[in-house]
C-alpha positions as CSV (number, residue, x, y, z in Angstrom):
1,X,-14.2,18.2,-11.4
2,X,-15.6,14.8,-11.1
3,X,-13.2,12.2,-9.8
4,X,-13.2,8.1,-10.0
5,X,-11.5,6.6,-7.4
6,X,-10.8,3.0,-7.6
7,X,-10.4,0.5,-4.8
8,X,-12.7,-0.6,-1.7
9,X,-10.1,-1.0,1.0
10,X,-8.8,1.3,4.1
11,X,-6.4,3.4,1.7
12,X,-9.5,3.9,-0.4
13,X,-11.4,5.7,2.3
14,X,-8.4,7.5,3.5
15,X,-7.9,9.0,-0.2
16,X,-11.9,9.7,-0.5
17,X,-11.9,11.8,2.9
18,X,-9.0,13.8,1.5
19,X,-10.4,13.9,-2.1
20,X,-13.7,15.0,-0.4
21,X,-12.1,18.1,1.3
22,X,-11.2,19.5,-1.8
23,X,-12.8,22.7,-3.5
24,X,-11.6,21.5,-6.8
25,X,-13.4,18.4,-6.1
26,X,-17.2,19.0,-7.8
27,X,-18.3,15.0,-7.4
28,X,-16.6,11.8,-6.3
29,X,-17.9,8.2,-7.1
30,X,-15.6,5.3,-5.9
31,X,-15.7,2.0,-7.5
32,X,-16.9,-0.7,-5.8
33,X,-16.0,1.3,-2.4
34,X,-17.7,0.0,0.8
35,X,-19.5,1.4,4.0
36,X,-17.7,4.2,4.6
37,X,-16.5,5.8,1.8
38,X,-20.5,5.4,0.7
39,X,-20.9,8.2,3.9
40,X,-18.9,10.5,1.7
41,X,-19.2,10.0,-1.6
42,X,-21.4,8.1,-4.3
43,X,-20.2,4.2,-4.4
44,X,-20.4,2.3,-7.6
45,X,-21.2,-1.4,-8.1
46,X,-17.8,-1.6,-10.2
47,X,-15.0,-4.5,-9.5
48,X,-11.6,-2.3,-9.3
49,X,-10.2,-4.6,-11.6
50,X,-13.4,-4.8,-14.3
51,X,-11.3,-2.4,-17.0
52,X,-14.9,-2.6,-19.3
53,X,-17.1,-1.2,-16.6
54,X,-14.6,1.6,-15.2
55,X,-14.1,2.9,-18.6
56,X,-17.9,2.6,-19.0
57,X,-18.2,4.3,-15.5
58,X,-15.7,7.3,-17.4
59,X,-17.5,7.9,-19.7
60,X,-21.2,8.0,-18.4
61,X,-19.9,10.0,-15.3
62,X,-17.9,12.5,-17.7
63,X,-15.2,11.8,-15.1
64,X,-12.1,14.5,-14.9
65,X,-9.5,12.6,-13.0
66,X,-9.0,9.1,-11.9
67,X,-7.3,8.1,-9.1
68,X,-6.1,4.5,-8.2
69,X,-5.9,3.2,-4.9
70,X,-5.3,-0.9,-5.6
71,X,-2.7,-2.2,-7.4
72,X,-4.1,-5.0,-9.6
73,X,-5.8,-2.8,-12.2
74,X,-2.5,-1.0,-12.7
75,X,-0.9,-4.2,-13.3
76,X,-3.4,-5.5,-15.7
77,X,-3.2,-2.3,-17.6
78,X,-6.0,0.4,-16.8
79,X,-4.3,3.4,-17.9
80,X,-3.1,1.8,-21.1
81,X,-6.9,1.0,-21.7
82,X,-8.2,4.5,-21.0
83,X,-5.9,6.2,-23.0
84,X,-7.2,4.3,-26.2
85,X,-10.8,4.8,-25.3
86,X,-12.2,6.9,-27.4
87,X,-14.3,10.0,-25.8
88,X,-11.6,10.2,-23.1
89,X,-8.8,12.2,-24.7
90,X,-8.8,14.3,-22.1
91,X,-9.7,12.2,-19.1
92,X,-6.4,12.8,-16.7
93,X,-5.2,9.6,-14.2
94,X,-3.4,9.1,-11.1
95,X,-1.5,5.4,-11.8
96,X,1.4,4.3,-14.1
97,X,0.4,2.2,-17.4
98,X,1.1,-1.5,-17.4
99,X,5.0,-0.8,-17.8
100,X,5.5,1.2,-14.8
101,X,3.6,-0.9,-12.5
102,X,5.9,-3.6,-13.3
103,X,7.7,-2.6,-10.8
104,X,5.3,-3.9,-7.8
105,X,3.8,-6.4,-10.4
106,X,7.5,-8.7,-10.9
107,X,9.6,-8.6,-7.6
108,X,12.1,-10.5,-10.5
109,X,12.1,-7.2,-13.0
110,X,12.0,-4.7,-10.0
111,X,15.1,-6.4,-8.9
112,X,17.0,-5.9,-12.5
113,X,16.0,-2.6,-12.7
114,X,17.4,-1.2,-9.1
115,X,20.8,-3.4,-10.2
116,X,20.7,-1.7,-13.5
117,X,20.6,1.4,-11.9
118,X,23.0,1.3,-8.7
119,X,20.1,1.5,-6.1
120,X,20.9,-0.2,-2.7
121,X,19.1,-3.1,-2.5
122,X,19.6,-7.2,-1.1
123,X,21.0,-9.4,-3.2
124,X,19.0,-11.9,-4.6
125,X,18.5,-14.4,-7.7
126,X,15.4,-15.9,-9.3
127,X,14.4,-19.5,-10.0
128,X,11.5,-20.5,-12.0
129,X,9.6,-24.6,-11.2
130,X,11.9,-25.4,-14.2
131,X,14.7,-24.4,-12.1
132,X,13.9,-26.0,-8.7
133,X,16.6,-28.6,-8.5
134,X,19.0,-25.4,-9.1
135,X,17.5,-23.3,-6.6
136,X,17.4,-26.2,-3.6
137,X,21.0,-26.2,-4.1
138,X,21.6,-22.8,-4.0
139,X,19.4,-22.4,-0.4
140,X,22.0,-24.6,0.5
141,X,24.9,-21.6,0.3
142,X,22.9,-19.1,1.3
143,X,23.1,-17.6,5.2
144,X,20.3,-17.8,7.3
145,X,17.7,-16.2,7.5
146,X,17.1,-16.3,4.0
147,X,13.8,-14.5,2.2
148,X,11.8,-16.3,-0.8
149,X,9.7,-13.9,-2.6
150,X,6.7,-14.8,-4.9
151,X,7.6,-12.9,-8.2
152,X,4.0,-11.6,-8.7
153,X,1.4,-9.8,-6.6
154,X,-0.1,-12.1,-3.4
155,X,-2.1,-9.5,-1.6
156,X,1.3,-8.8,0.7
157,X,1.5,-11.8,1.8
158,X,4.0,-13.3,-0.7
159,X,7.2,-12.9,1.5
160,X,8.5,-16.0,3.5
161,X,11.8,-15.5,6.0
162,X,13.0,-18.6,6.6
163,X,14.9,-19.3,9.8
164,X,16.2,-22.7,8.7
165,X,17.6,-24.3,5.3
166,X,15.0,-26.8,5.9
167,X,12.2,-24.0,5.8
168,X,13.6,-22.6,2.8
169,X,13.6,-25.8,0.8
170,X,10.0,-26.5,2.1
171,X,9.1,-23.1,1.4
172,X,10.6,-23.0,-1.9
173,X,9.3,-26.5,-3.1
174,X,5.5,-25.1,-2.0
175,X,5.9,-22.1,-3.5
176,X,7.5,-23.4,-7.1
177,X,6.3,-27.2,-7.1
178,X,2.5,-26.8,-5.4
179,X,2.3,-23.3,-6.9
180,X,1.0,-22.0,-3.2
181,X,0.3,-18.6,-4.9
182,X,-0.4,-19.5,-7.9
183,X,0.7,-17.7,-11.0
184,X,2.3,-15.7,-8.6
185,X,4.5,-17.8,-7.7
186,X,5.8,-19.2,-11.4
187,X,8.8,-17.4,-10.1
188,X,10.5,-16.9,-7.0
189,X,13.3,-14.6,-5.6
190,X,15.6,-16.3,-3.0
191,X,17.2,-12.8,-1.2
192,X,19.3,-11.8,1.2
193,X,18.2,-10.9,4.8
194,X,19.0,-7.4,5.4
195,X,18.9,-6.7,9.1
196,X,17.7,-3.4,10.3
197,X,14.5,-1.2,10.8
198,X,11.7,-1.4,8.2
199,X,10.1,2.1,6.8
200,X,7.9,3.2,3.7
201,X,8.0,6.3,1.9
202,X,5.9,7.9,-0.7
203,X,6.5,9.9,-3.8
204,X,3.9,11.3,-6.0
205,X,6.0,12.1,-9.6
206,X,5.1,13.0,-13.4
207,X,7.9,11.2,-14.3
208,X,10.4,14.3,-14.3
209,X,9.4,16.1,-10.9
210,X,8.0,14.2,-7.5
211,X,6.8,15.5,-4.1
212,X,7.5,13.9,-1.0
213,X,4.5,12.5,1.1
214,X,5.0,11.9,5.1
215,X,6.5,8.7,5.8
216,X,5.4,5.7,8.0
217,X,6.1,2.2,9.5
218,X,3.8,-0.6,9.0
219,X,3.6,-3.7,10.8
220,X,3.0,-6.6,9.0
221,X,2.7,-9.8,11.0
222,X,-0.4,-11.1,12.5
223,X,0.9,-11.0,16.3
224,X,2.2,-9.1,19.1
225,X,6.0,-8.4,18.9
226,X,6.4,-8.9,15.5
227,X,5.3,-12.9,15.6
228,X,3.0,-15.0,13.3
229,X,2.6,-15.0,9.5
230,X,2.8,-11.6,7.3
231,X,-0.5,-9.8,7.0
232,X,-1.9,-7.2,4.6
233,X,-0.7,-5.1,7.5
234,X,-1.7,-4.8,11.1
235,X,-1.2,-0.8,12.0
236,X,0.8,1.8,11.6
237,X,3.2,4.8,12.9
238,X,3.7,8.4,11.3
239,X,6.2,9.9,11.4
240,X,9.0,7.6,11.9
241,X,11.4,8.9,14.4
242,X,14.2,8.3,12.7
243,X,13.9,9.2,9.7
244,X,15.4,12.4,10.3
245,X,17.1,14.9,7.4
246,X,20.5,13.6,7.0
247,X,18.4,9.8,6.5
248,X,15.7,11.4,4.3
249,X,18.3,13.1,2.2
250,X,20.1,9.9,2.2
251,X,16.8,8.2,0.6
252,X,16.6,11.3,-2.2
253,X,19.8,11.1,-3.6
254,X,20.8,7.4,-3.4
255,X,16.6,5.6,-4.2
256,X,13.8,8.3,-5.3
257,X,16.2,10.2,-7.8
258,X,17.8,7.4,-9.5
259,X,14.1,5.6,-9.6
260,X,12.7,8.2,-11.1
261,X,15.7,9.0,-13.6
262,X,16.1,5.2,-14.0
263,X,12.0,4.9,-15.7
264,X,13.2,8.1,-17.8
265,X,15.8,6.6,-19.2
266,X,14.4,3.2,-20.4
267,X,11.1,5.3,-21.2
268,X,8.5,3.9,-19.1
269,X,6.5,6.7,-18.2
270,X,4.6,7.3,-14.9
271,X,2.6,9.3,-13.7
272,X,1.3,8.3,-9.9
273,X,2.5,7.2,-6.6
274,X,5.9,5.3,-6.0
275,X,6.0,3.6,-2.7
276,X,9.8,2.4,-1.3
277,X,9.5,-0.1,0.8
278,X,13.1,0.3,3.1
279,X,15.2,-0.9,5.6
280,X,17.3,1.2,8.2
281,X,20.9,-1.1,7.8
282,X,23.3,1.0,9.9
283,X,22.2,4.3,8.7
284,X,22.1,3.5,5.2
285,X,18.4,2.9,3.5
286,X,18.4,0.3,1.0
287,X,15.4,-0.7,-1.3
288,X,13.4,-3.7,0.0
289,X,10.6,-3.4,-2.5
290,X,8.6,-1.1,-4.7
291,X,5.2,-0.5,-5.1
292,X,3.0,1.2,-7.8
293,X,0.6,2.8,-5.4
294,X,-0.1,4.3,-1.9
295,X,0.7,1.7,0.8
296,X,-2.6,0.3,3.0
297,X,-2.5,0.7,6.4
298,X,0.0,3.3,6.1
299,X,-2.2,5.5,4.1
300,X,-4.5,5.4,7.0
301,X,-1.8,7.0,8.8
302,X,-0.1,9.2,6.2
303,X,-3.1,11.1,4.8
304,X,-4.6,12.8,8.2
305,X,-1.0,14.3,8.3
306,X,-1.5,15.8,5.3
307,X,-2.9,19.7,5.5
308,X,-2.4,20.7,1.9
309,X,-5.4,20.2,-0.7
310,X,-4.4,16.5,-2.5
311,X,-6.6,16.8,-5.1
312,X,-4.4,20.0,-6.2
313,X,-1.3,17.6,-6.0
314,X,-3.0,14.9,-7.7
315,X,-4.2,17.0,-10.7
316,X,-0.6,18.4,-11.1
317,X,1.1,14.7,-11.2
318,X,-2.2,13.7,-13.7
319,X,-1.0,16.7,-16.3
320,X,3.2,16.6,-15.9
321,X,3.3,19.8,-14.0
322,X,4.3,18.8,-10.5
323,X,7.3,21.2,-10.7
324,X,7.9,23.3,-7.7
325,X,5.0,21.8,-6.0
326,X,5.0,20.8,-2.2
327,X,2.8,18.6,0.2
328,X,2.4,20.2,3.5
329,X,2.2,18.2,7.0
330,X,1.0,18.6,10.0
331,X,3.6,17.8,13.1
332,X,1.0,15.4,14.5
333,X,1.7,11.6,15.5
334,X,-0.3,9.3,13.9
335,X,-0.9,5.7,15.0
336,X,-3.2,3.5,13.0
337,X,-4.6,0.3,14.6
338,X,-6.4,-2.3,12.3
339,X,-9.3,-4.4,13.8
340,X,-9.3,-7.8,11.6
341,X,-11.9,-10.6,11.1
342,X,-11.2,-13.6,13.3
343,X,-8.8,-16.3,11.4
344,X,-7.2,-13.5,9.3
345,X,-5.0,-13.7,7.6
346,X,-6.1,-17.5,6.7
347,X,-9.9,-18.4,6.7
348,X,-12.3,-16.0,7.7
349,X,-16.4,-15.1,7.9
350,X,-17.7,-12.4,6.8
351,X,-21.7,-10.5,7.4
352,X,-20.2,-10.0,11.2
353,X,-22.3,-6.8,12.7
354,X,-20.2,-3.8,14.2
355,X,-20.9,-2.8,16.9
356,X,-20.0,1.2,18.5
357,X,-19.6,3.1,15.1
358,X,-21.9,5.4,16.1
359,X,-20.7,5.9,20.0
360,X,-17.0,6.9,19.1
361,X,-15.3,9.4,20.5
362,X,-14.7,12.7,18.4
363,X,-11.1,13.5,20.7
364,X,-8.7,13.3,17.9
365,X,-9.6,10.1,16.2
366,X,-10.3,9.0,12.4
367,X,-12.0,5.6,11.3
368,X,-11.6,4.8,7.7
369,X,-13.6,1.4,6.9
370,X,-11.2,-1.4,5.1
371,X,-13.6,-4.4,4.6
372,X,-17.1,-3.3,5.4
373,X,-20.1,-3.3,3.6
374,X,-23.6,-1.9,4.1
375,X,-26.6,-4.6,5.1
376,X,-29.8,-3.5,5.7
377,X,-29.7,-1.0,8.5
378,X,-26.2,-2.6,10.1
379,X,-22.4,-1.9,8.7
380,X,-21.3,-5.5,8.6
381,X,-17.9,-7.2,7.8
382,X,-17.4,-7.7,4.3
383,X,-12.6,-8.5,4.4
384,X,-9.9,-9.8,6.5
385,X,-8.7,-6.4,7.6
386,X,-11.9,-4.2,8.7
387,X,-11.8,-1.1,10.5
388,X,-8.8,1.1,10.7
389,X,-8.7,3.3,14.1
390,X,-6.0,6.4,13.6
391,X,-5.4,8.5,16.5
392,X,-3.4,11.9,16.3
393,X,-1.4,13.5,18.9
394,X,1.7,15.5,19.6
395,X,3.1,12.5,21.0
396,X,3.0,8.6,19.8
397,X,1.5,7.6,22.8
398,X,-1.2,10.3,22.6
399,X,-1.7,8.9,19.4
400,X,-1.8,5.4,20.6
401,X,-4.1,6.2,23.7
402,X,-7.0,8.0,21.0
403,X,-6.4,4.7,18.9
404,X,-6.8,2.5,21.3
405,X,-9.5,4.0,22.9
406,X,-11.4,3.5,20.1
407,X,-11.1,0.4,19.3
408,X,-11.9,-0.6,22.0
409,X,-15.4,0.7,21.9
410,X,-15.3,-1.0,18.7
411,X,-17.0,-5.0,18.5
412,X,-17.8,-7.6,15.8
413,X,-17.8,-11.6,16.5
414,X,-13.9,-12.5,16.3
415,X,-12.8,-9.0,16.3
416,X,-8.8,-9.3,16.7
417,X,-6.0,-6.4,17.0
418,X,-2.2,-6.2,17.8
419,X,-1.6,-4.1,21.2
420,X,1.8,-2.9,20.4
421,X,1.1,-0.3,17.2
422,X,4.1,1.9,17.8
423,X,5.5,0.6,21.2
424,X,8.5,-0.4,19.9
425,X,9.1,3.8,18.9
426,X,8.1,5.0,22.2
């Protein structure tokens, strides 16, 4: 079959090496894509969030399946849009419509809907610019640290944890009054710190049935041991050690099963990935955010542990028939390290040359390209996060030595990444 896959980050070329593997995949065009995923399939001059030209792109390309990686054109309504497009009644998708991804696009109705439906999660109340005044005096109640959440999407970097009142009110005032994320910040959630051990896990569900992917921890701020300002994500660790059964039983029955029966029963149908963004309190996982899509770097780490054929998975979610369906994985560590652009995750150049792509090692490593773009004869810098380096083993610090290794061979002019992917699990 021929499959579009939208997106041009790490989790993109992750998903189009998979995809690639398949013998039910016939051709594979990725839209707008970048350096590497053009090594493995054909890459389309498409934004991911141009809804005219990928339904254009459907149409000439007589794709079978879509499958989205970002999650802005979920948001903004992709599926919806394809569904009404004539000549693609029978074009299948990976991605909720507008409805479901509500629940990475509002942190606000996310919120509501894990109250409405008894899942574990941080207390936490929303205030709009109208409502500042109210919300400086509520910071003033609340224990410290407290966390202020733009309502709408800001690229992961929308989360502040302030370690003072006098952070908060600052934080809150930029946030509502100087609009420091712009419309997505017309609203922000003041919540509870939960303390305890972040972890994602991944679902792929019709909306009745869901398979479980591996899970992973990401880390998310700029520097060593945790410090600095929150990232798109730095690196990451699969599996997570202790996530064992009686936890990841835990997670089924008290957060994926009442999601999932939760969008049945106020009828928002989906059909794609669910990512639950958690936190380890005592034993008990609670619900620290959702997302509408695979997580990036995590998928980087998550998708070389996966040894069944996705594309088999993926066209069973697409047509409601995941039923009875399982994703196999390998026992292998996984440790993803991400290389970033000098200044990231605040101003940053791009056009930097990479150096070493061609001189890695082949001893259990895989790179998948995050913000690269072809010039010329050179692979130059084209985001904030660039390269991601994942390196297997049977143990995380075989994993981190292959990772490491390698990226180290890597260069580019302000080349920067964290040293401690995974130390902290050793």
């Amino acid at each position: 079959m021929n499959i579009l896959l939208i997106g041009s980050g790490g989790r993109e070329h992750a998903l189009a090496w998979k995809i690639s593997q398949s013998k039910l995949t016939t051709k594979l065009f990725i839209a707008p894509g970048n350096a590497g995923t053009a090594t493995i399939a054909e890459n389309i001059s498409v934004a991911s969030d141009d809804l005219d030209g990928i339904t254009e792109v459907c149409l000439k390309q007589k794709i079978d399946l879509v499958v989205v990686g970002p999650e802005v054109p979920l948001v903004l309504g992709l599926r919806d849009r394809l569904e009404k497009t004539p000549g693609l009644e029978r074009l299948l998708m990976v991605g909720p419509g507008a409805s479901g991804a509500r629940l990475e696009g509002s942190k606000d109705f996310s919120k509501q809907f894990m109250l409405r439906h008894r899942i574990p999660t941080a207390k936490a109340k929303t205030f709009t610019a109208l409502e500042l005044e109210e919300g400086s005096k509520y910071l003033c109640t609340c224990n410290l640290p407290i966390v202020l959440k733009a309502d709408g999407l800001a690229a992961g970097k929308g989360v502040v944890i302030a370690q003072t009142h006098d952070e908060a009110q600052s934080t809150l005032h930029d946030m509502l009054g100087n609009k420091r994320f712009g419309s997505a910040s017309e609203r922000v959630l003041v919540e509870e710190f939960l303390s305890g051990i972040e972890l994602s896990v991944f679902v792929l569900t019709d909306g009745e049935h869901y398979v479980l992917l591996p899970e992973a921890k990401d880390y998310k701020r700029i520097g060593d041991g945790d410090t600095g300002p929150n990232t798109g994500g730095m690196g990451a660790v699969s599996p997570v050690p202790f996530a064992d059964e009686a936890f990841m039983n835990k997670v089924k029955s008290a957060i994926i099963a009442p999601t999932i029966a939760g969008l049945k029963q106020e009828s928002i149908p989906y059909r794609g990935f669910i990512f639950f963004g958690l936190i380890n309190v005592g034993g008990s996982p609670f619900v620290i955010e959702y997302n509408a899509r695979m997580g990036d770097p995590e998928s980087e780490a998550v998708i070389p542990r996966i040894d069944s054929d996705l594309v088999e998975v993926l066209l069973a979610c697409a047509q409601g028939q995941l039923k009875g369906k399982v994703i196999r994985m390998t026992n292998n560590m996984a440790v993803t390290v991400m290389m970033v652009s000098g200044g990231y995750p605040g101003t940053y150049s791009k056009g930097k040359t990479i150096r070493g792509l061609g001189q890695l090692s082949k001893s259990g490593s895989q790179i998948f390209h995050a913000g690269t773009r072809n010039a010329g004869h050179e692979v130059v810098t084209d985001g904030g996060r660039v390269i991601a380096i994942t390196g297997l083993g049977n143990r995380i610090d075989e994993a981190r030595n292959r990772a490491y290794r390698d990226a180290g061979d890597l260069s580019f002019d302000g080349a920067y990444f964290r040293k401690d992917i995974g130390v902290d699990l050793l």
